[in-house]
C-alpha positions as a printed Julia matrix, in Angstrom:
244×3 Matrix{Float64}:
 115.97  127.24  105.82
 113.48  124.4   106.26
 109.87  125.53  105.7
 107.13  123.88  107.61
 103.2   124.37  107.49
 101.45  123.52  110.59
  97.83  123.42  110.52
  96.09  124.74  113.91
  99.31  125.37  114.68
  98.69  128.64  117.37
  97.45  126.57  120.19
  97.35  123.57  122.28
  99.44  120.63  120.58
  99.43  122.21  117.76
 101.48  125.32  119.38
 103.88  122.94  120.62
 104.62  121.41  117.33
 105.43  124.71  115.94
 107.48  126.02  118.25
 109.72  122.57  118.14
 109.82  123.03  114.45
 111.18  126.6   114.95
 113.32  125.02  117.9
 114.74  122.73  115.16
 115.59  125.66  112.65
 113.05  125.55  110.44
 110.61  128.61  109.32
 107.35  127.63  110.38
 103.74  128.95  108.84
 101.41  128.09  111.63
  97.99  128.01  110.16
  94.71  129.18  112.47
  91.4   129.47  112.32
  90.47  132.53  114.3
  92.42  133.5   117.5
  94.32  136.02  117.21
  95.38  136.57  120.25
  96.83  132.69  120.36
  98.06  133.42  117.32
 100.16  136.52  118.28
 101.45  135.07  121.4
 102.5   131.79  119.75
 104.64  133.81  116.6
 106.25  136.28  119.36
 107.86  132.99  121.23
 108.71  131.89  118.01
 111.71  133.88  118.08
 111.31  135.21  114.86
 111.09  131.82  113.44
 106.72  131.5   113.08
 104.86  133.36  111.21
 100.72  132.85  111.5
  98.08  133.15  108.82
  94.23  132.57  108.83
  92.76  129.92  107.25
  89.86  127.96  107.49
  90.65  124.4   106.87
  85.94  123.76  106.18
  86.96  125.97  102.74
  88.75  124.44  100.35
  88.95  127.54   98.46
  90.54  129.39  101.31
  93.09  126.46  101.58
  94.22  126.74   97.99
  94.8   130.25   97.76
  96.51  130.27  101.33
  98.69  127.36   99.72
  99.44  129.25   96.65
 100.72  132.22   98.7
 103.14  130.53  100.96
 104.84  128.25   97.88
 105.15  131.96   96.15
 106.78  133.68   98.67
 108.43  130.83  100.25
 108.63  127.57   97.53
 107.13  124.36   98.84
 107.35  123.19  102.55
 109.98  119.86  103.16
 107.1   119.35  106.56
 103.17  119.38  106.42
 101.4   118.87  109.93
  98.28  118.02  109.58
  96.36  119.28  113.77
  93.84  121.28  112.96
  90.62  119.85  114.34
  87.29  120.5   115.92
  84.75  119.0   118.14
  80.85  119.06  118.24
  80.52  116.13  120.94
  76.69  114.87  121.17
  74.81  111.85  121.8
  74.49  109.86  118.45
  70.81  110.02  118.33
  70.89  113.39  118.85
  74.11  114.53  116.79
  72.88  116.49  113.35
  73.57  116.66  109.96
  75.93  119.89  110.8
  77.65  118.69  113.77
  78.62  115.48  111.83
  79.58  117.67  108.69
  81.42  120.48  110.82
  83.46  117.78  112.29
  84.75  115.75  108.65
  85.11  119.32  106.98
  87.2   120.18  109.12
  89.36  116.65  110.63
  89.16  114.84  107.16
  88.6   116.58  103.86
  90.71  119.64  105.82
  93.99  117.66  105.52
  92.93  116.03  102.34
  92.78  119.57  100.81
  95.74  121.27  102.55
  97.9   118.02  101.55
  96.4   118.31   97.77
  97.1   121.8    97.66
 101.01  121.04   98.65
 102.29  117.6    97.95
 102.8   118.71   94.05
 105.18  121.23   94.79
 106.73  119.6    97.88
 107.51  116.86   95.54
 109.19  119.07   92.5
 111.03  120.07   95.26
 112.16  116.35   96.15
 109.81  115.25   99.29
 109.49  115.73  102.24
 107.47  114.76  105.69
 103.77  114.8   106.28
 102.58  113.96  110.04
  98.57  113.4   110.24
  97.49  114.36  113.91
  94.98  111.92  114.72
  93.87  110.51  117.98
  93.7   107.42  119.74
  90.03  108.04  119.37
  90.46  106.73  116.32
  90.76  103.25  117.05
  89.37  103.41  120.34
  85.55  104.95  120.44
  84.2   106.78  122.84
  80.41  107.86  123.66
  79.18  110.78  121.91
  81.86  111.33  119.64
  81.05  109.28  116.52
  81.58  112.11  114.41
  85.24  113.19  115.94
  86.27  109.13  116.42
  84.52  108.37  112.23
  86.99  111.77  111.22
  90.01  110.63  112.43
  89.77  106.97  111.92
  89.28  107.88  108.41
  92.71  109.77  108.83
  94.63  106.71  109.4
  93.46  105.36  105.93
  94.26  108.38  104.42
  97.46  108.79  106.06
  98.01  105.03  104.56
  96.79  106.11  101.12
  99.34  109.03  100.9
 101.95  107.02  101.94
 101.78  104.27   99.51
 101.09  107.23   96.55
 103.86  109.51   97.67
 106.26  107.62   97.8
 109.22  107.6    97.7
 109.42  111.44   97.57
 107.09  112.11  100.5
 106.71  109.56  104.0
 103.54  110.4   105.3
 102.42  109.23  109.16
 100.6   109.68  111.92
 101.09  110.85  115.36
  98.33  109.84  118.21
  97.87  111.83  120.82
  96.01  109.98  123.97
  94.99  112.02  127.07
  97.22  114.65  126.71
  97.31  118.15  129.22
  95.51  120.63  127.23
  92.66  123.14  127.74
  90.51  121.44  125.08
  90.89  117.71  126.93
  90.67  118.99  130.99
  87.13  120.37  129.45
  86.17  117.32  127.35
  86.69  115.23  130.25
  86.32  117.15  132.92
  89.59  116.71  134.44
  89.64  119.59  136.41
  87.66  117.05  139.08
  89.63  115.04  140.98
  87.89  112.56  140.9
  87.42  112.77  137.27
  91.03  112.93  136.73
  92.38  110.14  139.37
  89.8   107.3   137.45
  91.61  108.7   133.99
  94.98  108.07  135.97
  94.09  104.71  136.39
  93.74  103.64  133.04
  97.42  105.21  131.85
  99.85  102.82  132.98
 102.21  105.31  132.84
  99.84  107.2   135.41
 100.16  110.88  134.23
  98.88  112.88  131.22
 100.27  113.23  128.4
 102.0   116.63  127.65
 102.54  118.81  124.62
 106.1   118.23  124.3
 105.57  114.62  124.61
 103.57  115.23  121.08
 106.56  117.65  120.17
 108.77  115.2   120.72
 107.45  112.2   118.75
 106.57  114.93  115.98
 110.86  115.77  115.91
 111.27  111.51  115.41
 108.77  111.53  112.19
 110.3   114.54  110.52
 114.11  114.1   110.75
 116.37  111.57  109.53
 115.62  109.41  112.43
 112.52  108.22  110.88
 113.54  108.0   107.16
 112.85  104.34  106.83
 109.14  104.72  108.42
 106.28  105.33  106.55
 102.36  104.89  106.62
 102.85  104.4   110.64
 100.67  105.3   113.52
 102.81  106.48  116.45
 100.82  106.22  119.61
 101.62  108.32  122.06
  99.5   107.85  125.54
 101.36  106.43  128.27
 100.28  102.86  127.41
  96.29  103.3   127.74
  96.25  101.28  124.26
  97.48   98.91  123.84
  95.95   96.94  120.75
């Protein structure tokens, strides 16, 4: 059976991505950071398929030894994901030291450790997949979020990095979520307003949100066959509201 670590893979996108990967066939280690009740919920409609573990993606320490129990039990993973992420959104001139910190522990050095901790074995195993959730944040900025846009723009690179170093055994890309239907967005943006959400509309040509499967469902292209000529790519996935 395919293996597959998902990182904040209990909720939001990041539940949907697991539970395609267990769709698929695969046995899927959904990493979390602390909701257990998410976490629960998500591995019971896994069908047997997820199983959940805590882990703190801010401790590389906790990464490692999470890492070294999962290719113990299990060997290495052919698919990394790469979603966890966080957000302390605040005016530049007043963001701190630890909201900028928070952000890059998490979004940045997170997925640098997890992927350090498991490339090694996923390539004595003979490769794999690795999809980097970033953002179209990450070439587009937005106000008050220099610390969440600065994290995952420095994802791209690394997703770039890894693919030119892990290859051929291991494509590496990443996936681009733009407004997309979740709890964490409808409060960012306050898209629970009307108002708030029709201007949003107006900017997606394809004049809806984005949904969770949508990310499922470019996440299936990047880690089957379909994709095996594609590496170091950013799929963008938002309705057209980029287009660069």
């Amino acid at each position: 059976m395919t293996l597959s670590v998902v990182s904040g893979g209990t909720r939001g996108i990041g539940r949907a991505l697991s539970l395609r990967l267990a769709a698929l066939g695969h046995r899927v280690i959904a990493l979390y950071r602390g909701d257990d009740v998410a976490a629960q919920q998500t591995a019971k409609a896994g069908d047997g398929r997820i199983e959940t573990l805590r882990c703190d993606l801010a401790r590389p320490e906790e990464i490692q030894a999470v890492c070294d129990g999962i290719t113990g039990r299990y060997g290495a993973p052919s698919v990394l994901v790469n979603n966890a992420g966080v957000n302390r959104d605040r005016p530049f001139m007043s963001m701190t030291a630890e909201d900028w910190n928070t952000v890059l522990a998490t979004n940045l050095s997170g997925p640098f450790h997890l992927t350090r901790a498991l490339a090694p074995a996923m390539v004595e195993a003979g490769g794999g997949s690795i999809v980097n959730v970033a953002s179209t944040t990450a070439i587009r900025p937005r106000a008050n979020g220099a610390n969440y846009c600065a994290s995952k723009a420095g994802l791209l690179q690394l997703t770039k990095c890894l693919a030119l170093e892990l290859a051929p055994h291991i494509r590496v890309n990443a996936l681009l979520p733009g407004f997309t239907d979740t709890e964490e967005v409808t409060e960012r943006y306050r898209l629970d307003a009307p108002e708030q959400l029709a201007a949003v509309l107006d900017t997606i040509p394809g004049r809806r949100l984005g949904t969770a499967e949508d990310m499922a469902d470019a996440l299936e292209f990047l880690v089957t066959a379909r994709s095996g000529y594609v590496t170091g790519q950013q799929l963008i996935v938002d309705g057209g509201h980029f287009m660069g």
